[in-house]
N, C-alpha and C positions, 0 to 999 in steps of 0.2 A: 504494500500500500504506500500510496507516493504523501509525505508530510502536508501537512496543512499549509494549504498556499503557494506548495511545489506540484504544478502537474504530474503524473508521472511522465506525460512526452514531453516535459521542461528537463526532468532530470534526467533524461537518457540523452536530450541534445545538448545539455552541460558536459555531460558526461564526454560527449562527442566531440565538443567542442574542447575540451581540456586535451583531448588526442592530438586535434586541430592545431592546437596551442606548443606544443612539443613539438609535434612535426616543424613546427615552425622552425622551432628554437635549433634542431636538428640539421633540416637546411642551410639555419646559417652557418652551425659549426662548422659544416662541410664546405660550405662554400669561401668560412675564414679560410679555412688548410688549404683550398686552392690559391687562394689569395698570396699566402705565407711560402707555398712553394712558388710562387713567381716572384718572389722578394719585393710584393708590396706590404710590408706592415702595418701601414696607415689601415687601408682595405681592409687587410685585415683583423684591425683592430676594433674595427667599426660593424663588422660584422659578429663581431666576438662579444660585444658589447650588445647589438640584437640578440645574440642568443640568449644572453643571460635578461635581458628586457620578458624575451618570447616565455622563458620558463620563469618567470615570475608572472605572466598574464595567466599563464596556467596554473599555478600554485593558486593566484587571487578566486578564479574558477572551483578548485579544489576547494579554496579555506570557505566562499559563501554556498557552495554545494553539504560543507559540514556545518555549517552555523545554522543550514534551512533545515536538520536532520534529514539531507539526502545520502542517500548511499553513493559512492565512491564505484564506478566502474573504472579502471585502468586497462587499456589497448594498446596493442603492439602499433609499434612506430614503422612507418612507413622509410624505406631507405630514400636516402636525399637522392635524385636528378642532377647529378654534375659533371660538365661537359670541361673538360679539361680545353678543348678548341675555341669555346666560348670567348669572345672580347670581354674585355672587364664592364663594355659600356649591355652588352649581350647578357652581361651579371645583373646588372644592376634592372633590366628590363625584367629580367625574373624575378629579382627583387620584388619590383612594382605589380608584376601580375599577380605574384603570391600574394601581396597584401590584399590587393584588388579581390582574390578569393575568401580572407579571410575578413574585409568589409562586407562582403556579398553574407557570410555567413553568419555574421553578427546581427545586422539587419535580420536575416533570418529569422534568430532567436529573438528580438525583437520583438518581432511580428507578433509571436506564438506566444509571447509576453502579453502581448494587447489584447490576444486573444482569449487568453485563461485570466485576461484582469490579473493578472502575476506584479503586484506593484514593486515588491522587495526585487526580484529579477530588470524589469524594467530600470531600475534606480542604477543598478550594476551595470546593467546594459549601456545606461548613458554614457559612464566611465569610458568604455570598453566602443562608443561609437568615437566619439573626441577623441581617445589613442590611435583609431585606425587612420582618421583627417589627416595627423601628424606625418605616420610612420607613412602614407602615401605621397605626402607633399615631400618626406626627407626624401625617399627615392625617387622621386622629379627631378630634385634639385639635385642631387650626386648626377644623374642622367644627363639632367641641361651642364654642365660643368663638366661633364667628361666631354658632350661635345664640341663645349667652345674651346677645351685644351687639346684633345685628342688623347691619344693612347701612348705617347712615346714624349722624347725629350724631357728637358727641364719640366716644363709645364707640368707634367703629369708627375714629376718629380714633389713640387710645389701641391698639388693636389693631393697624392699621397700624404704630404705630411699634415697635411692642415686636416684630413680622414684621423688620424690619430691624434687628433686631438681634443676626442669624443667623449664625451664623462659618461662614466657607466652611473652614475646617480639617475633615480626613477625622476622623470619629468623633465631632464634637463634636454638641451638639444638633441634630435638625433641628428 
């Protein structure tokens, strides 16, 4: 039986979405290690910094799935998609689609929030639509900047470093 004010198809798409949420955090590791064997640090630094973002959106997932006395489902991680041939600007494009999936997904839950009059989810939800704004405008903007320096020389030299210079603190720039 799903808690009082947790649907039960609210708590299997938490539940889902906590997957969702890890996958993420997952992708980016993989995609920092690409980064780290092309001797971008910055890159990678920056994506390093996502991961550990991505596995606290899912922890946050987690702690209000136990505060609503829902049950905790944990699901196997999907392996990351990483293309070693990829351009770093080809990275970052996955970057943006990935988040683009996991806005589409959140809306989702949303939705199904409005629908069961779910106000405690909905409240969460708000958080959790404002992070996705962010984390799709930051991969714009690495995007738009890799095209105006390119992929090679100084510039991208310059870009790198200034990618490393990301605080892993919750809310601060991505």
């Amino acid at each position: 039986m799903a808690p009082k004010g947790l649907s039960g198809r609210m708590q299997v798409a938490l539940n889902q979405q906590i997957k969702a949420e890890l996958d993420s955090a997952y992708l980016y590791l993989a995609l920092a290690a690409e980064m780290e064997s092309r001797g971008l640090k910055g890159f990678a630094h920056w994506l390093r910094v996502q991961w550990e973002e991505e596995l606290a959106h899912g922890l946050k997932l987690y702690d209000f799935l136990l505060q609503r006395d829902g049950k905790i489902e944990l699901h196997a991680l999907d392996k990351p998609k990483v293309d070693a041939e990829q351009t770093i600007l080809e990275i970052f494009t996955q970057v943006l689609e990935h988040e683009q999936y996991i806005t589409n997904r959140i809306n989702e839950l949303y939705a199904l929030a409005l629908e069961d009059g779910d106000y405690g989810s909905q409240t969460l939800l708000h958080w959790f639509i404002e992070e996705q704004l962010e984390e799709e405008e930051s991969a714009r903007e690495i995007m738009d900047n890799l095209r105006l320096v390119g992929e090679e020389g100084a510039a991208l030299f310059l870009l790198d470093r200034e990618m490393s210079q990301r605080s892993g603190d919750p809310g601060d720039d991505h």
